[in-house]
C-alpha positions in Angstrom: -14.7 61.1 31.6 -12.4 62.8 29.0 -9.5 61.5 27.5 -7.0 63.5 29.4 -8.6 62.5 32.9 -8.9 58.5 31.9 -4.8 58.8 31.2 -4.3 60.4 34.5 -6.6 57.8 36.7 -4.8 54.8 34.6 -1.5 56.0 35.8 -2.7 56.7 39.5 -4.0 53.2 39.7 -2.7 50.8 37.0 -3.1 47.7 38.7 -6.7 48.1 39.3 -7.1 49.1 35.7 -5.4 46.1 34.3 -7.3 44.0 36.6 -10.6 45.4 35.0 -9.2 45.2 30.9 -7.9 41.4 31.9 -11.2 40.5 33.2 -13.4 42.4 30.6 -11.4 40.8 27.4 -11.7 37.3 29.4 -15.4 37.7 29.7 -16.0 39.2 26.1 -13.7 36.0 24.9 -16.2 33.7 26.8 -19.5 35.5 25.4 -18.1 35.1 22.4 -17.4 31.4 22.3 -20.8 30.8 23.9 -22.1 32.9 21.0 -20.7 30.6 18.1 -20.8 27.4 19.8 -23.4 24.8 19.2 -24.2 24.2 22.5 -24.7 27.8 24.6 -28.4 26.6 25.9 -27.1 22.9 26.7 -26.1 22.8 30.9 -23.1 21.1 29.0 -20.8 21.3 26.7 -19.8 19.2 23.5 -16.3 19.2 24.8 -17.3 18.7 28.4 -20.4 16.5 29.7 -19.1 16.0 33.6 -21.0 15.8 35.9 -23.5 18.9 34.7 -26.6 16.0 35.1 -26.1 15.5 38.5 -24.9 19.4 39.0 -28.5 20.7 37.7 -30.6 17.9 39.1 -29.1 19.0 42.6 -29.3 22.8 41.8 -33.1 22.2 41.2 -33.6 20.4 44.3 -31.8 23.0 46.6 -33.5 26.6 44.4 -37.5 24.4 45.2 -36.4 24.0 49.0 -37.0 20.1 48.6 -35.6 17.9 51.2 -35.3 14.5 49.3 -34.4 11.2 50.3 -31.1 10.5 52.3 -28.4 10.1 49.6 -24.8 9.1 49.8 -22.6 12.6 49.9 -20.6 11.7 46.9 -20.2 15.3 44.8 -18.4 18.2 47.3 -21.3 20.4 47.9 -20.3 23.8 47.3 -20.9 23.6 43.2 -24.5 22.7 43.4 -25.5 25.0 46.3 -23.8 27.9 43.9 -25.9 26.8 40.8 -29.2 26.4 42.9 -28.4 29.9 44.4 -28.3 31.5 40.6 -31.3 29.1 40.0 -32.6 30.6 42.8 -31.5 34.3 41.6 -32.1 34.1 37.8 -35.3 31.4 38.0 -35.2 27.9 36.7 -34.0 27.3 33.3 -36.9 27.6 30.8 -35.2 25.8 28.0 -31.4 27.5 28.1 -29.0 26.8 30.2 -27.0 30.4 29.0 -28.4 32.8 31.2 -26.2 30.6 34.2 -23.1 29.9 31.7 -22.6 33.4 31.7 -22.7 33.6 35.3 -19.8 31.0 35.4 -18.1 32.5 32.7 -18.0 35.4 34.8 -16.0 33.1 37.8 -13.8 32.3 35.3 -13.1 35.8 33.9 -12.4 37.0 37.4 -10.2 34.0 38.1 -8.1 34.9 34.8 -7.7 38.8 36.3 -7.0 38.0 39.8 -4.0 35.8 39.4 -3.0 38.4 36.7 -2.6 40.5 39.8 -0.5 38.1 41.4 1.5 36.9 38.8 3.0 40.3 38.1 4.9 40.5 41.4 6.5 37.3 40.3 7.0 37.2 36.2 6.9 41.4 35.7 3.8 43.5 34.3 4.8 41.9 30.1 5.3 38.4 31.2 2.0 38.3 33.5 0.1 39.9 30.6 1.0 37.1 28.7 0.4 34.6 30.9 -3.2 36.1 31.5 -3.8 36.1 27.7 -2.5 32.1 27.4 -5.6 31.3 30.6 -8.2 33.9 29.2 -7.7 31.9 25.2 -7.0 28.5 26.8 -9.7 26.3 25.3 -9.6 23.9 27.7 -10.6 26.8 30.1 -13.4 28.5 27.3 -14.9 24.9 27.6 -14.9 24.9 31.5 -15.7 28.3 32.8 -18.2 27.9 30.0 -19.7 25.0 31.5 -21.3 23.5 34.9 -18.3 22.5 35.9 -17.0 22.7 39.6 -13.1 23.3 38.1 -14.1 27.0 37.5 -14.7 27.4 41.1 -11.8 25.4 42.5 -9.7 27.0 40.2 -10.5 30.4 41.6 -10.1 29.5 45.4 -6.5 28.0 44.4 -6.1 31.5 42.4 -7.0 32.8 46.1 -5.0 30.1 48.2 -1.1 30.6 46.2 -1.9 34.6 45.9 -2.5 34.8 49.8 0.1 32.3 50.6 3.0 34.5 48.9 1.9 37.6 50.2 2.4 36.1 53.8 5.2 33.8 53.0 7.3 35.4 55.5 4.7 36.6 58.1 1.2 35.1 58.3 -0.6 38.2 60.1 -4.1 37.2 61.8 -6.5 38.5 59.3 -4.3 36.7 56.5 -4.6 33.6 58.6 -8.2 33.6 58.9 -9.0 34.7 55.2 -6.5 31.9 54.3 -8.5 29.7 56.4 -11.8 30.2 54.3 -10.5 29.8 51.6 -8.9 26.4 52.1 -12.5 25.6 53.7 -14.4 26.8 50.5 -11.4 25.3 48.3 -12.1 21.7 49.6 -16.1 21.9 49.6 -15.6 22.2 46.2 -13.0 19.5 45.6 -12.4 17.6 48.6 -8.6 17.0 47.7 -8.0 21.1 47.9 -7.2 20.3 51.4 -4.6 18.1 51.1 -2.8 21.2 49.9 -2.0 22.0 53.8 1.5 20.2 54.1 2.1 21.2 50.5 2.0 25.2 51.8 3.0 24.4 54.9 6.7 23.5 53.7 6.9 25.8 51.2 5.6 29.0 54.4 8.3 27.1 56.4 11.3 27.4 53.8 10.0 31.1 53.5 9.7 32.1 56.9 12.2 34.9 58.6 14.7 32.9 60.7 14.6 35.6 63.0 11.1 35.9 64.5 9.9 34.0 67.1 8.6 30.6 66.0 5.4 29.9 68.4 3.3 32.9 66.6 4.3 32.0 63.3 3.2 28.1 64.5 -0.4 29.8 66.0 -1.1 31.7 63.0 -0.7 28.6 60.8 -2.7 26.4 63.2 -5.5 29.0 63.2 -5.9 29.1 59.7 -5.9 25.1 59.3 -8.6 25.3 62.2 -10.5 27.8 60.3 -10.7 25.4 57.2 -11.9 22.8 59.4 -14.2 25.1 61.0 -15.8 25.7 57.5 -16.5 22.1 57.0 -18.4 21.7 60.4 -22.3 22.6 58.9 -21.7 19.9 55.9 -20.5 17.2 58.2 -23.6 18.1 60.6 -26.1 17.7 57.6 -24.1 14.3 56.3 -24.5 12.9 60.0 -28.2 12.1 59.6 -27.5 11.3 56.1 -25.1 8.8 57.1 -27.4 7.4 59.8 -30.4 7.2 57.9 -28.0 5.3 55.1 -26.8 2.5 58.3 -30.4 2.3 59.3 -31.3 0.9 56.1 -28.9 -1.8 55.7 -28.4 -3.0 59.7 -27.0 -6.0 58.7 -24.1 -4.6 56.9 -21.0 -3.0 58.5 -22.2 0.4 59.5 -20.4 3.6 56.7 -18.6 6.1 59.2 -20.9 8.6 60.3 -19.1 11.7 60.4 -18.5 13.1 56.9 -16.8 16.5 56.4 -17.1 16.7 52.3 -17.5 13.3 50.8 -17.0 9.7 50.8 -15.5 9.0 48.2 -11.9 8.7 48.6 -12.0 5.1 49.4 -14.6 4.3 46.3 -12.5 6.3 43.7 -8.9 4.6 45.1 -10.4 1.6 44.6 -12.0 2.3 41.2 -8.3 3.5 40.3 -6.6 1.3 41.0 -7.2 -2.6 39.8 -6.3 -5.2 37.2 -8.9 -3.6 35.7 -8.2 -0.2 35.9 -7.6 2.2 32.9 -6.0 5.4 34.2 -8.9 7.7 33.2 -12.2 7.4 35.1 -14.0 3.7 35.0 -16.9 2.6 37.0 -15.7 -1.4 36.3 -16.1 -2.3 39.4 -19.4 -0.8 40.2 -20.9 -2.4 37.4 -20.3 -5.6 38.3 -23.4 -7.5 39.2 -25.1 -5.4 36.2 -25.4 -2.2 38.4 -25.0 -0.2 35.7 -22.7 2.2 37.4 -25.5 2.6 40.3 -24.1 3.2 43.5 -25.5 1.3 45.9 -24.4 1.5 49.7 -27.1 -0.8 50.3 -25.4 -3.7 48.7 -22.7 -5.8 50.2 -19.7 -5.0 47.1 -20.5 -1.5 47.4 -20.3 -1.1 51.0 -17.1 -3.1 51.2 -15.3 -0.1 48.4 -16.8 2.7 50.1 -15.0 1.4 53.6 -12.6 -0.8 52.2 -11.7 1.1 49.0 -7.8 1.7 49.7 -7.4 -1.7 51.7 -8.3 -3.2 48.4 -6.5 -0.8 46.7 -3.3 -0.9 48.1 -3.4 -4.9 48.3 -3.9 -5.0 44.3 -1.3 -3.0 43.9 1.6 -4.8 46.4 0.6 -8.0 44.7 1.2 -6.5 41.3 4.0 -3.8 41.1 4.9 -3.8 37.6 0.9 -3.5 36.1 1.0 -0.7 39.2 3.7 1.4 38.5 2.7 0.9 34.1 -1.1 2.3 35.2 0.8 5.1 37.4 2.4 6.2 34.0 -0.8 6.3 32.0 -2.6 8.1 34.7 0.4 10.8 34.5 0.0 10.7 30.5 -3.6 11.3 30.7 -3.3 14.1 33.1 -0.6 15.6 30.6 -3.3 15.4 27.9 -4.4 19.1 29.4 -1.5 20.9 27.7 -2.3 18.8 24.3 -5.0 22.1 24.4 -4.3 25.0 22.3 -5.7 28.1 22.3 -8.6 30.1 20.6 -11.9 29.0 19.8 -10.2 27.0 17.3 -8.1 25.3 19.8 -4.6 26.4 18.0 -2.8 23.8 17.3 -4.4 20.5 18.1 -7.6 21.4 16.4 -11.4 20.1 17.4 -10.8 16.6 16.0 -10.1 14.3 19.3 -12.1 12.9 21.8 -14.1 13.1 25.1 -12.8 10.6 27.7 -15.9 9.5 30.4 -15.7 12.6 32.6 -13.4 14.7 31.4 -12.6 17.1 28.9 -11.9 16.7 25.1 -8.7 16.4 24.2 -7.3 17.0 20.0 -5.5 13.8 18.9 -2.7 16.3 17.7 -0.3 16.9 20.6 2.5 18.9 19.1 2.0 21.1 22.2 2.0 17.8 25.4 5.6 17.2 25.4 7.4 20.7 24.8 5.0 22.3 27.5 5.8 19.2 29.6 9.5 19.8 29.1 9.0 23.9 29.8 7.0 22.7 32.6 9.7 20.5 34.3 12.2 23.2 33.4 10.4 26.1 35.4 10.0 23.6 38.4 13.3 23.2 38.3 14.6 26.4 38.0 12.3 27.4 41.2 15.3 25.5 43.1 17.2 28.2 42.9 17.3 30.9 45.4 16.2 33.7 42.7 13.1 32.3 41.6 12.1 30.7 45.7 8.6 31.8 45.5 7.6 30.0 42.3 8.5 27.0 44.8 5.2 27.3 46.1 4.0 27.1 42.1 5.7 23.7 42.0 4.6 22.2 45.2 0.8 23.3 44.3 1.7 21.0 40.5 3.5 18.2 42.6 0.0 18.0 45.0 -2.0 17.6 42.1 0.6 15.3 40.2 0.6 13.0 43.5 -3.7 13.3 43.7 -3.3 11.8 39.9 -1.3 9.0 40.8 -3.5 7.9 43.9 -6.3 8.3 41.6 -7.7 9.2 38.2 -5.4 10.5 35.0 -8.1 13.4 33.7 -6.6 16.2 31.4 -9.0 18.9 33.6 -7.0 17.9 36.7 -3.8 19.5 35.2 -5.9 22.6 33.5 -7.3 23.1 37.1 -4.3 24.0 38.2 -3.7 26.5 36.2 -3.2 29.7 38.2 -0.1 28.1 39.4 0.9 25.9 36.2 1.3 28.8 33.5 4.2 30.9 35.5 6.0 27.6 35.5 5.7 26.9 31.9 6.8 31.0 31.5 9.5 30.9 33.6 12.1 29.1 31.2 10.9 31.4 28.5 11.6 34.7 30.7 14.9 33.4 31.9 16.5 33.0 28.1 15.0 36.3 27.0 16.2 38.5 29.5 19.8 37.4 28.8 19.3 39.9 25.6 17.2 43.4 26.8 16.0 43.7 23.2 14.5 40.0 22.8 13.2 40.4 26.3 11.1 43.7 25.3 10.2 42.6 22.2 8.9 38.4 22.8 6.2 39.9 25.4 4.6 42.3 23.2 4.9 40.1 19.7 3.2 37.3 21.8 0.1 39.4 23.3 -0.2 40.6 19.9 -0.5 37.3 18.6 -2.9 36.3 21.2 -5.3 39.3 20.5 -5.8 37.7 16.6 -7.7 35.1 18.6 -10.7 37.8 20.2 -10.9 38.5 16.3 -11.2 34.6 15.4 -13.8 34.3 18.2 -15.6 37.5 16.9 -15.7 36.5 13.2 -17.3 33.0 14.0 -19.7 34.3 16.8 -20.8 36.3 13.8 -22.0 33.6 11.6 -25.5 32.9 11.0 -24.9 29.3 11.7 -23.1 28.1 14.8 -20.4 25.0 13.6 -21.5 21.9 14.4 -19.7 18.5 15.4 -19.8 15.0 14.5 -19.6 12.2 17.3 -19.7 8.8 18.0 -19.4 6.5 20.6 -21.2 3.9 22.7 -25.4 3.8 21.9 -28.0 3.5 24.7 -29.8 0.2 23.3 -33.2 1.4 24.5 -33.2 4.5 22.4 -30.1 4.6 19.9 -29.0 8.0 21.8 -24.7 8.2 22.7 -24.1 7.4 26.4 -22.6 10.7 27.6 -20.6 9.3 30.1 -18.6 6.9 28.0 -16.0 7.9 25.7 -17.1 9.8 22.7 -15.2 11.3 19.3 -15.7 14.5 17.7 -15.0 16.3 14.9 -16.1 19.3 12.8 -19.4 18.5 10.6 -17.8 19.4 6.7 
């Protein structure tokens, strides 16, 4: 294809073009992160441990067609089953875990272009360019799309959920309804909470709605698509059933765990877990440990069984009989969470740095923050402004960030929780920033372009460190497994560049 005829298809079909550049520079940025960093054949990160054992042990199980013994449905299932599929596709990891890190990196490339797509029709074609440039160089996001981590898939059905949401805010048609549907159903096999994001759409579709149509097919299209995400949830609730039976059969004598499981259990476990004099606001496993479990779930045993049923009874009486501790652990859980915009951009991670640390399942975070409270204060600007009638479909932006904000107070403060929002976070935090420009036309050209220049300096960053012989490597400490010295990966642990 010459030059002349690449000009002419760009400017029959720019959208699909900047689709494909968003996606490929997301993608190269990703390979080359994974090229420099330390740990590209690790299944996880430095920055991000997770749940990654648990992720591959599964994966393995499903790509060897093994059946094994009944076990609680704790993890949504969607994650694994796609890991065991590229197991399945690519063969099992002989030593690196990159060959399937690309594969995710490629999710998370494609999330970054899609909701480019999207985000034009509500920021412009400058401002959405910039926005996809702040996700595509967002370290948090190089860590997690880089990573097994289930946030790179959730974050591309919510990409799908607010993207097909504002395209039928006024009229849901059937198809829309349906694809909506699956969506919602995929969305909450990988994170169970996804599907508390029903009433959260539901008000937002109803402020939106054309007063003038009849309301019962605007009701039935709505109720088809939640009945379509239930639909999707059927087969994993069939295959938990004998799960849960076999689990009741073993321990007779105990109060029999509900049978029919959509997703997961763990709701009641986790509420519990989050809320207690012992609680934290980040992730703790305090009260499973007690009795020198170890952090070994047990349904068998009698404490166990009690949180898994009883887990927001006890909960919710901890929390009546202390208000003041309660409401002082709902704060830190909302700090933690606002950890995720303490992360900069760039291999680098501009301008917190890679000196921090890794709180038990979640991501790292630097221990500067000059970015947490004037992105907090952007952020609570842009929800703001989405009051107004000129900027009513970012509403559904803010009621997607309230859902999550409301998940984080129930239960755990983790800095990924606000980075998996994303898709809907960054045209909040924009939004402020487009509003003053555009009072001058000049600023308003010129503040797009000097910022997606500035972003481009970090694919060079990223290309000049991929290119080093040596990797760079990290310090870390942290809590020692006594039996052989080695950190325990699922406690908290600080890094920092080796000299």
């Amino acid at each position: 294809m010459g030059l002349p005829s690449l000009r002419e298809a760009v400017r029959r079909h720019p959208g699909a073009w900047s689709l494909a550049a968003t996606f490929a520079a997301s993608l190269l940025l990703r390979g080359l992160y994974l090229w420099g960093a330390p740990d590209r054949d690790w299944p996880f990160s430095v920055f991000f441990a997770g749940d990654a054992r648990f992720f591959h042990t599964a994966a393995l199980e499903l790509a060897r067609g093994r059946e094994g013994t009944a076990a609680l449905p704790y993890h949504p299932p969607l994650f694994p089953a796609l890991l065991g599929g590229l197991y399945r596709l690519l063969g099992e990891p002989r030593g690196s875990a990159l060959p399937y890190k690309l594969a995710l990196a490629v999710l998370g490339a494609a999330t970054v272009a899609l909701c480019q797509g999207w985000w034009r029709r509500l920021l412009g074609t400058a401002w959405a360019w910039v926005a996809a440039g702040l996700y595509a160089t967002s370290f948090g996001w190089l860590v997690l799309s880089t990573s097994y981590s289930n946030e790179t898939v959730s974050a591309l059905w919510l990409c799908f959920t607010c993207a097909l949401v504002l395209k039928a805010s006024q009229t849901l048609s059937w198809p829309a309804s349906v694809a909506l549907g699956g969506v919602m159903g995929l969305g909450t096999l990988t994170r169970a909470e996804h599907l508390g994001l029903w009433p959260f759409l539901f008000v937002y579709a109803w402020s939106a709605r054309e007063r003038t149509r009849p309301l019962v097919p605007w009701l039935a299209r709505w109720g088809v698509a939640v009945a379509v995400s239930l639909l999707v949830l059927v087969p994993g609730a069939v295959r938990n059933l004998d799960t849960m039976r076999a689990l009741n059969a073993r321990a007779p004598q105990l109060e029999p765990l509900p049978e029919w499981v959509p997703v997961t259990v763990y709701g009641p476990l986790n509420f519990a877990m989050a809320n207690h004099a012992g609680a934290t606001g980040g992730f703790t496993p305090a009260l499973i440990n007690q009795g020198g479990f170890n952090g070994q779930l047990d349904p068998s045993r009698p404490e166990h069984r009690r949180l898994l049923l009883h887990g927001y009874a006890e909960g919710l009486r901890w929390m009546m009989a202390a208000p003041g501790d309660a409401a002082r652990l709902a704060w830190t859980k909302l700090d933690l969470w606002l950890d995720g915009l303490s992360l900069g951009v760039g291999v680098s991670d501009v301008p917190g740095g890679l000196t921090g640390a890794r709180a038990p399942v979640d991501v790292f975070v630097p221990d500067e923050a000059w970015l947490k409270w004037p992105l907090a204060a952007l952020l609570l600007a842009g929800m703001l402004l989405s009051l107004r009638p000129a900027f009513a479909p970012f509403r559904l932006l803010s009621l997607v960030v309230l859902h999550r904000v409301l998940v984080t107070l129930a239960f755990f403060g983790y800095a990924r929780g606000l980075l998996v929002v994303f898709p809907a976070l960054l045209p909040l935090l924009l939004l402020p920033l487009k509003v003053l420009t555009e009072r001058h036309a000049g600023v308003a050209r010129r503040v797009p372009v000097v910022a997606g220049a500035l972003l481009l300096l970090l694919w060079v960053e990223a290309a000049v460190l991929a290119a080093r012989d040596v990797p760079r490597r990290f310090m870390a400490s942290g809590s020692t497994d006594a039996a052989n010295g080695k950190l325990i990966q699922d406690d908290r642990v600080r890094l920092w560049p080796q000299p």
